[in-house]
N, C-alpha and C positions, 0 to 999 in steps of 0.2 A: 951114855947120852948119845942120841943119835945128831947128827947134823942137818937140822933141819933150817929154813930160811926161817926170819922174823914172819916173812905171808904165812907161811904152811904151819908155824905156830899156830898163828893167832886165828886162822881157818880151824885149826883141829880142836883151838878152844871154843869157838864159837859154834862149832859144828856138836857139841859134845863128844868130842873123843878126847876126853881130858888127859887119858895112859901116853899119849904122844905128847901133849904141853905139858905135864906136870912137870918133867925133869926140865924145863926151861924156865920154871918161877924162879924169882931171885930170892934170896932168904928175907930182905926185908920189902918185899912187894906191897904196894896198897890196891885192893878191891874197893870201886865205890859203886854200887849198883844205885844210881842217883834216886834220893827218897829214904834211904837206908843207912845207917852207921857205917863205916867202911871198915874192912876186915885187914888186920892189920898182921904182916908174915906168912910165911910159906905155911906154918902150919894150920894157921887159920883158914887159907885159900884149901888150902889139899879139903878140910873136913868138908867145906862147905862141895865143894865141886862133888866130893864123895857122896854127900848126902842128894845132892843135884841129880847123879847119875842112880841111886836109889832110887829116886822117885820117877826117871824115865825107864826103869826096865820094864816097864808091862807098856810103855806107851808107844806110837809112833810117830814119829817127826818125818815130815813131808817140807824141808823148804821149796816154796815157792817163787823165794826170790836170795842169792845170797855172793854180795860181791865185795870185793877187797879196793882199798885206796892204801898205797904204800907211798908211803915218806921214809925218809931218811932214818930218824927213831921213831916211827912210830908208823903201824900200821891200822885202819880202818875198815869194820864191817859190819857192814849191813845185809840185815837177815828178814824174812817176814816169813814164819814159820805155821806149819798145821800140824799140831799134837793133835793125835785120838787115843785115849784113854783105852783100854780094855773093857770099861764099860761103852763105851761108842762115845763120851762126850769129846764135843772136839774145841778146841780152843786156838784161836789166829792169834800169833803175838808177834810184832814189831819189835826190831832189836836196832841198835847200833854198838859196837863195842869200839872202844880207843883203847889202844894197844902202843904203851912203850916200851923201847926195849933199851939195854946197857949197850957196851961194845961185844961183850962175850957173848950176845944173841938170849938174854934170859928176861923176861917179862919185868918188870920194875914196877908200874901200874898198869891197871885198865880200869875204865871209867864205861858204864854200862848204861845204857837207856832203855829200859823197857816197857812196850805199851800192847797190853790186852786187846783186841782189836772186836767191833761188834761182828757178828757173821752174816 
């Protein structure tokens, strides 16, 4: 596990670079991407993010906007991102993710908002 801050976690989660956050989920974490059942453990965050990062290999991500508010346990980020597909469709999506962490620096929850935006 590398020694990474709570920020540079929850930046690399939110950025998709999941290989750098993964080793910092905690075994019993909760994902709640608000709207959605919430993903309950490490093994259930790992598939989903795996299948997440599946489905961005043919595409590109262009953030346009992407910054962090740190607290104490928890860190905050806000994204406003441009996917373009392999076939050209492109889609703007609005993000915030909440990010807490233990004392050991390992994710505990995050709580996810996100909104499709018109172009």
């Amino acid at each position: 596990m590398t020694d990474l801050s709570p920020e540079k976690i929850a930046r690399a989660f939110s950025s998709h670079r999941f290989d750098l956050a993964k080793p910092h989920l905690a075994e019993d974490i909760i994902w709640t991407v608000v709207g959605e059942p919430p993903l309950i453990g490490r093994k259930s965050v790992k598939k989903a993010i795996e299948r997440t990062a599946d489905g961005l290999a043919t595409v590109t991500t262009e953030f346009q906007r992407f910054r962090t508010v740190v607290g104490e346990e928890s860190v905050v980020v806000d994204s406003l991102a441009r996917y373009t597909g392999s076939d050209g469709e492109v889609s703007i999506v609005a993000s915030c993710d909440v990010y807490d962490f233990d004392g050991d620096g390992c994710i505990t929850e995050i709580v996810s908002y996100t909104a499709e935006l018109p172009q």
